[in-house]
PLY file of the C-alpha trace (Angstrom):
ply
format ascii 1.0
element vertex 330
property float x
property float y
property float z
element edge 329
property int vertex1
property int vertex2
end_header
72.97 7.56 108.28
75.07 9.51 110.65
73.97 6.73 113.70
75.18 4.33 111.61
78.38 5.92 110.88
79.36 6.78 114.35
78.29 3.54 115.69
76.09 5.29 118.10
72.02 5.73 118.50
70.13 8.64 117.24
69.37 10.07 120.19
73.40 10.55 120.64
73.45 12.34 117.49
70.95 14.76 118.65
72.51 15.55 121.42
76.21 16.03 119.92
73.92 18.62 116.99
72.24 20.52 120.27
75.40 20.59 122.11
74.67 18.86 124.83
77.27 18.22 127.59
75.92 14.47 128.40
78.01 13.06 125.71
81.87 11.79 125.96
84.53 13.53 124.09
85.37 10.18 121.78
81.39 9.96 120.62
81.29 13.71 120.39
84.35 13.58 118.26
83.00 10.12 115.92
79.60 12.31 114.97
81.38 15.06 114.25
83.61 12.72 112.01
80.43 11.14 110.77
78.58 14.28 109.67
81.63 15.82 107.86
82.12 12.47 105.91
78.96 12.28 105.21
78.73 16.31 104.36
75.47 16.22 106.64
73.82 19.50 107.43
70.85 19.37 110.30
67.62 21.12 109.64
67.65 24.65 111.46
64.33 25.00 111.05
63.47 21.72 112.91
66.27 22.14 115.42
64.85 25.44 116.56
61.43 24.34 117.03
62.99 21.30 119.25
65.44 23.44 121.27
63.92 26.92 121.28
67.34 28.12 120.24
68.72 29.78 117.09
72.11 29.74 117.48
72.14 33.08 116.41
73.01 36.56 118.36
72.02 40.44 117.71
74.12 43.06 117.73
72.09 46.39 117.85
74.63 49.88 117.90
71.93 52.93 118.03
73.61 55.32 115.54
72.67 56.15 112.75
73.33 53.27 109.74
76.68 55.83 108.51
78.12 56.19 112.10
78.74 51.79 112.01
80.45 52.36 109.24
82.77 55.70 109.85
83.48 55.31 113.61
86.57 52.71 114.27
84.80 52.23 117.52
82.07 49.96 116.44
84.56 47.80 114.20
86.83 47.00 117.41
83.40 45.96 119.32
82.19 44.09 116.23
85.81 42.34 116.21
85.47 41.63 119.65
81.89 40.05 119.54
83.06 38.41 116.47
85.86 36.17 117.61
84.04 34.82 120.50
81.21 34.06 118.79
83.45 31.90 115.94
84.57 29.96 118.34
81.36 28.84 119.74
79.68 28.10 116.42
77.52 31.35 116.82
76.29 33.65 114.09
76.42 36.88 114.05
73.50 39.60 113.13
74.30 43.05 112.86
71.40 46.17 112.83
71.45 49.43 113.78
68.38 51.70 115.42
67.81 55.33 116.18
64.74 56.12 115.49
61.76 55.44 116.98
60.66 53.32 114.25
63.91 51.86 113.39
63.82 50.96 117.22
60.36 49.27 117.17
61.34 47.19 114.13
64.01 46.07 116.07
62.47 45.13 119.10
59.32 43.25 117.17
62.04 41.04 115.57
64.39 40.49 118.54
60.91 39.76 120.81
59.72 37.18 117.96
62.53 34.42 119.09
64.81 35.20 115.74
67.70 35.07 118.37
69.26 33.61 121.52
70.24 37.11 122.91
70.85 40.93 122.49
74.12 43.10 122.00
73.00 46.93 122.88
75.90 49.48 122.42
75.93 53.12 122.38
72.54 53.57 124.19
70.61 57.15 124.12
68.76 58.58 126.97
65.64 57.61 125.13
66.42 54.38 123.82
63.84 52.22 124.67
65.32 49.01 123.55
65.88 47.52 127.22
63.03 47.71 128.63
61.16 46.41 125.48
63.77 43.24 125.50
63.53 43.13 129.02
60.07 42.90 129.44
60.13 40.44 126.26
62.62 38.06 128.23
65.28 38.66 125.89
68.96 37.95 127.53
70.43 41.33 126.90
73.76 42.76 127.66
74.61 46.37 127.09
78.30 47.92 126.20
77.97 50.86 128.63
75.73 51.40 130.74
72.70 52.94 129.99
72.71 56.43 131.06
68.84 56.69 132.80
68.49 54.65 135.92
65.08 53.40 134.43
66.76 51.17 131.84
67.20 47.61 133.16
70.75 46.18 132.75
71.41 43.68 134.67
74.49 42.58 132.92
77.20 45.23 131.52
80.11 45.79 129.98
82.12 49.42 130.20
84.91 51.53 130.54
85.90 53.15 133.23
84.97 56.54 131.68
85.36 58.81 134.73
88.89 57.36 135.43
90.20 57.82 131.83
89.55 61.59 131.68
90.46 61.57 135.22
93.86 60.82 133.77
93.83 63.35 130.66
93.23 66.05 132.82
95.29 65.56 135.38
98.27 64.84 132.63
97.57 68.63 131.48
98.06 70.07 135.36
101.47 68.39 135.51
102.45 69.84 132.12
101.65 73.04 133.91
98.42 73.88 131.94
95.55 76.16 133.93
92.90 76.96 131.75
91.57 73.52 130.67
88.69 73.14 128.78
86.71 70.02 127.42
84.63 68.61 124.30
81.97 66.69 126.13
80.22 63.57 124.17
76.68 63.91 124.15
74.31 64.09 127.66
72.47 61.86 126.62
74.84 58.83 127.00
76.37 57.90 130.11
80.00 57.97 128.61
79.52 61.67 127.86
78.51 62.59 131.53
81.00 60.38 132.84
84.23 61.16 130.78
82.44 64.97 132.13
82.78 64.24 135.22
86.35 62.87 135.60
87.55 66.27 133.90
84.95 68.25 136.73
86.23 66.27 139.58
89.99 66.72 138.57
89.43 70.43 138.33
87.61 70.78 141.64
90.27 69.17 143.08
93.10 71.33 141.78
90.92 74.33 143.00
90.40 75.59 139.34
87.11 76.77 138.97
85.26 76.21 135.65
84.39 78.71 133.43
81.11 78.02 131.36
82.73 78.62 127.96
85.13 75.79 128.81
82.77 73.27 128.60
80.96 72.80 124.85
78.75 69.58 124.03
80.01 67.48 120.77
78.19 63.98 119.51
81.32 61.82 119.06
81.72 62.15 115.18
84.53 64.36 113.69
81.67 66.80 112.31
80.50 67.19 115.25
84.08 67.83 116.82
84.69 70.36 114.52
81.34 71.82 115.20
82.15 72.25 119.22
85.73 73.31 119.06
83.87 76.59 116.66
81.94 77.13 119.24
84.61 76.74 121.83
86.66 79.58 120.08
83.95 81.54 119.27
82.75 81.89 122.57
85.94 83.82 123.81
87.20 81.23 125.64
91.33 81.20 125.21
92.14 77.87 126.60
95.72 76.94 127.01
94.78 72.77 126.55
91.82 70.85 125.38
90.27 67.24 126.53
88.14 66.40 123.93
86.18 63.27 124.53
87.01 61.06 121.80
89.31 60.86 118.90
86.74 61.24 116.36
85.95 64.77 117.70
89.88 65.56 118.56
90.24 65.03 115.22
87.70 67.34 113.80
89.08 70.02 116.07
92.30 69.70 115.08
91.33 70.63 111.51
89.19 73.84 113.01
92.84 74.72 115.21
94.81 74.75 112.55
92.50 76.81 110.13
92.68 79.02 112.69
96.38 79.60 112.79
96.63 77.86 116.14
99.58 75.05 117.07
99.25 71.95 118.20
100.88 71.28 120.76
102.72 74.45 120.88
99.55 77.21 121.45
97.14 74.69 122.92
97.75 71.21 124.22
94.99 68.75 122.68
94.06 64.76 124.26
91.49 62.65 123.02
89.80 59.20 124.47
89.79 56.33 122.81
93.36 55.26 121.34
92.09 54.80 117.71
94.15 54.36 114.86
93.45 57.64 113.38
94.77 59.16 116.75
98.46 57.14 115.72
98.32 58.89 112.88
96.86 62.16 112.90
98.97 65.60 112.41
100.34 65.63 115.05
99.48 62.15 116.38
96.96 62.53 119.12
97.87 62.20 123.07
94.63 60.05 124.23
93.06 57.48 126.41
93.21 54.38 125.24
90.46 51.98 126.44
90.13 48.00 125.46
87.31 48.15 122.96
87.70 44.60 121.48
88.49 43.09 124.46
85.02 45.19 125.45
83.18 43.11 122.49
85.08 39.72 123.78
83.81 40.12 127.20
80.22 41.46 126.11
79.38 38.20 123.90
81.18 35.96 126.96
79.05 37.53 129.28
76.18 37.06 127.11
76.93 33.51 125.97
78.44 31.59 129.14
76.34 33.68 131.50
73.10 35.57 130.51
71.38 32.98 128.33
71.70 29.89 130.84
70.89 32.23 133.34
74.33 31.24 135.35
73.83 34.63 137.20
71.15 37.08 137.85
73.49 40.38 137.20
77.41 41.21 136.77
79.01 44.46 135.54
82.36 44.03 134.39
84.66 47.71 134.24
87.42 47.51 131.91
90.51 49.48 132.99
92.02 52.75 130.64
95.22 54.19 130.41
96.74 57.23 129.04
98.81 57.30 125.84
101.00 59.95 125.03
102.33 61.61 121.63
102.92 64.61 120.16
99.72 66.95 120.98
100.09 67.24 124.31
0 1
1 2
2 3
3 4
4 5
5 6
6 7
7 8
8 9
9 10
10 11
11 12
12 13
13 14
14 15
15 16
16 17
17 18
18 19
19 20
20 21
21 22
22 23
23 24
24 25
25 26
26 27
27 28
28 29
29 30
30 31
31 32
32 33
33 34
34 35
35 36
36 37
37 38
38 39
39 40
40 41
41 42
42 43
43 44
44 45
45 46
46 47
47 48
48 49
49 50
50 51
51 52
52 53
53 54
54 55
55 56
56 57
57 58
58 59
59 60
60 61
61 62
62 63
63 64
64 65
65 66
66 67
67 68
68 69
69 70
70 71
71 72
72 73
73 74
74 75
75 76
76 77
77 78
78 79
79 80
80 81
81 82
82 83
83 84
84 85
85 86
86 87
87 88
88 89
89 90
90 91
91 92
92 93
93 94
94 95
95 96
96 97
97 98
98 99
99 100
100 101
101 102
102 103
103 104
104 105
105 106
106 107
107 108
108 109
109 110
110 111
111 112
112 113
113 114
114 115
115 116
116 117
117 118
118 119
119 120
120 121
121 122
122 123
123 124
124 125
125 126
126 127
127 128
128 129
129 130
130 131
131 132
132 133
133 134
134 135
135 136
136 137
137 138
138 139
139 140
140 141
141 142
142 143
143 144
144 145
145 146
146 147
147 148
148 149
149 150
150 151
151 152
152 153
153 154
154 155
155 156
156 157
157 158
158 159
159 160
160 161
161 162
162 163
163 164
164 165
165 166
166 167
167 168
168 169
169 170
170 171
171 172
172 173
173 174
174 175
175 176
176 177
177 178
178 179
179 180
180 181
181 182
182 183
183 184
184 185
185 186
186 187
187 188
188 189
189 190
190 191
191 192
192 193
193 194
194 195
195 196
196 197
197 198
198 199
199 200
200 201
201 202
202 203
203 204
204 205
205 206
206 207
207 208
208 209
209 210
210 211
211 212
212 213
213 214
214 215
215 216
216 217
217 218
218 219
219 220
220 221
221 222
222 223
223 224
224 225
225 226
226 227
227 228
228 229
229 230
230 231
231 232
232 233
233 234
234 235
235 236
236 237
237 238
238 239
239 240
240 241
241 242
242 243
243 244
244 245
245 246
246 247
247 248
248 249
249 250
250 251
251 252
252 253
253 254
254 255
255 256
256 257
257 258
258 259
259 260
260 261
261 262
262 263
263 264
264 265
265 266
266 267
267 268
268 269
269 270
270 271
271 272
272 273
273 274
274 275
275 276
276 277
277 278
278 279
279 280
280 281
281 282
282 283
283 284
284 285
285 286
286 287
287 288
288 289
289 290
290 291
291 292
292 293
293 294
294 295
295 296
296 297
297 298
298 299
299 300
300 301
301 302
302 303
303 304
304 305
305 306
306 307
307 308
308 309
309 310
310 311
311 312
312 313
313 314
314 315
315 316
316 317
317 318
318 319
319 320
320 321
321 322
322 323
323 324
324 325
325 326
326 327
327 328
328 329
């Protein structure tokens, strides 16, 4: 009925449901007139057996289910994803995986041709999610790379990590501040050792050495924020400044600074990474990195869409550039 309609051959109609480029804009645009007047709706089912494709697209964050929900992060790459894939006609299907089962459920169903490609964010050391998908023939592209050498990613979106805390802690020397010390993210991720790195390097290169109670390990959540800057204090280290590696732990500090009668920005000088809202407005708002996460979820599905699944191109890492924000806690 929709041939008829359009005044075109059935074959045509095929092509304009598959989305194939071998059709003119004015036919394209008479099925599409057809089918809506007509309140048509093709057969999934059928289409995917014909055209091995299920219009569909994963998008696996390795947290725990509670971290998707709490950290502001994941909304701005789910945002990101989000609007590129509206605009292609693409659906969207959201999971999380940490443990090892969670992470072979995962990989069974993304193997078993449920969907055109993979979305991996926040990868662990011991994720084993690439390789699996990888191996499987999955397109895959990861948001950051993954932090072992041994996990394939050929295609990649991040942040330039080492350059944003490059930034933070070289902000604190020109305020005049000596004894810097820094909330890590976890060692297991490459953001952690990077945004580790850019405070290390920017230290060296002052001449300041580094003293081991400076440097305390944190997970990214404000719980565990709060947990490191304890230790931090605890340890007898009197730093004069902080660079904490993300807002969500900033955040949780703060609260452990001021139970301890310390003053923000006035005893020690606190900056985060990230730029999140709750950095805006925190008490007193944060000083912090601010790095492009939707645009990070825009460029991830684009990458994905217009380049990993034709198999355009064999590899490209894209670096997103950071800049520093300041306010009141630093």
């Amino acid at each position: 009925m929709v041939a008829e309609r359009a005044g075109v051959g059935r074959g045509t109609v095929s092509r304009v449901i598959n989305g194939s480029a071998q059709v003119s804009p004015r036919t394209r645009e008479a099925v599409h007139n057809a089918i809506a007047e007509l309140g048509y709706s093709p057969n999934q089912a059928a289409r995917t057996l014909v055209t091995r494709r299920t219009d569909t697209i994963a998008l696996v964050v390795s947290e725990p289910r509670d971290r998707l929900f709490s950290d502001p992060f994941f909304a701005d790459i789910i945002r990101g994803v989000s609007s590129v894939l509206h605009e292609r006609d693409l659906q969207l299907m959201l999971t999380t995986a940490r443990s090892e089962i969670e992470h072979k459920r995962v990989g069974d169903y993304l193997s078993g041709f449920h969907v055109d490609g993979a979305l991996l964010v926040s990868l662990h050391r011991d994720d084993p999610l690439s390789e699996r998908l990888a191996s499987a023939g999955v397109p895959v592209v990861h948001g950051g790379r993954p932090h072992s050498p041994e996990q394939p990613a050929p295609f990649c979106v991040d942040i330039d990590n080492v350059g944003g805390a490059e930034q933070a802690v070289r902000y604190l020397l020109e305020q005049g501040h000596r004894r810097i010390a820094t909330i890590s993210g976890p060692l297991d991720m490459n953001a952690g050792v990077e945004r580790l790195r850019g405070y290390q390097r920017v230290m060296a290169e002052a001449g300041l050495d580094i003293d081991d109670r400076f440097v305390v390990q944190g997970d990214f959540s404000v719980e565990g924020g709060a947990r490191a800057m304890e230790r931090l204090l605890d340890g007898g280290a009197e730093p004069d400044a902080i660079f904490v590696a993300s807002d969500m732990m900033a955040i949780g500090g703060l609260r452990v600074l001021r139970s301890r009668g310390l003053r923000v920005p006035d005893d020690i000088a606190l900056i985060g990474h990230d730029d999140t809202l709750m950095a805006q407005h925190s008490d007193p708002a944060l000083t912090t990195v601010h790095q492009p996460t939707v645009q990070m979820g825009r460029e991830m599905a684009r990458l994905l869409v217009d380049v990993a699944i034709p198999r355009v191109s064999e590899s490209e890492t894209i670096i997103l550039a950071t800049h520093l924000v300041t306010r009141e806690s630093a």
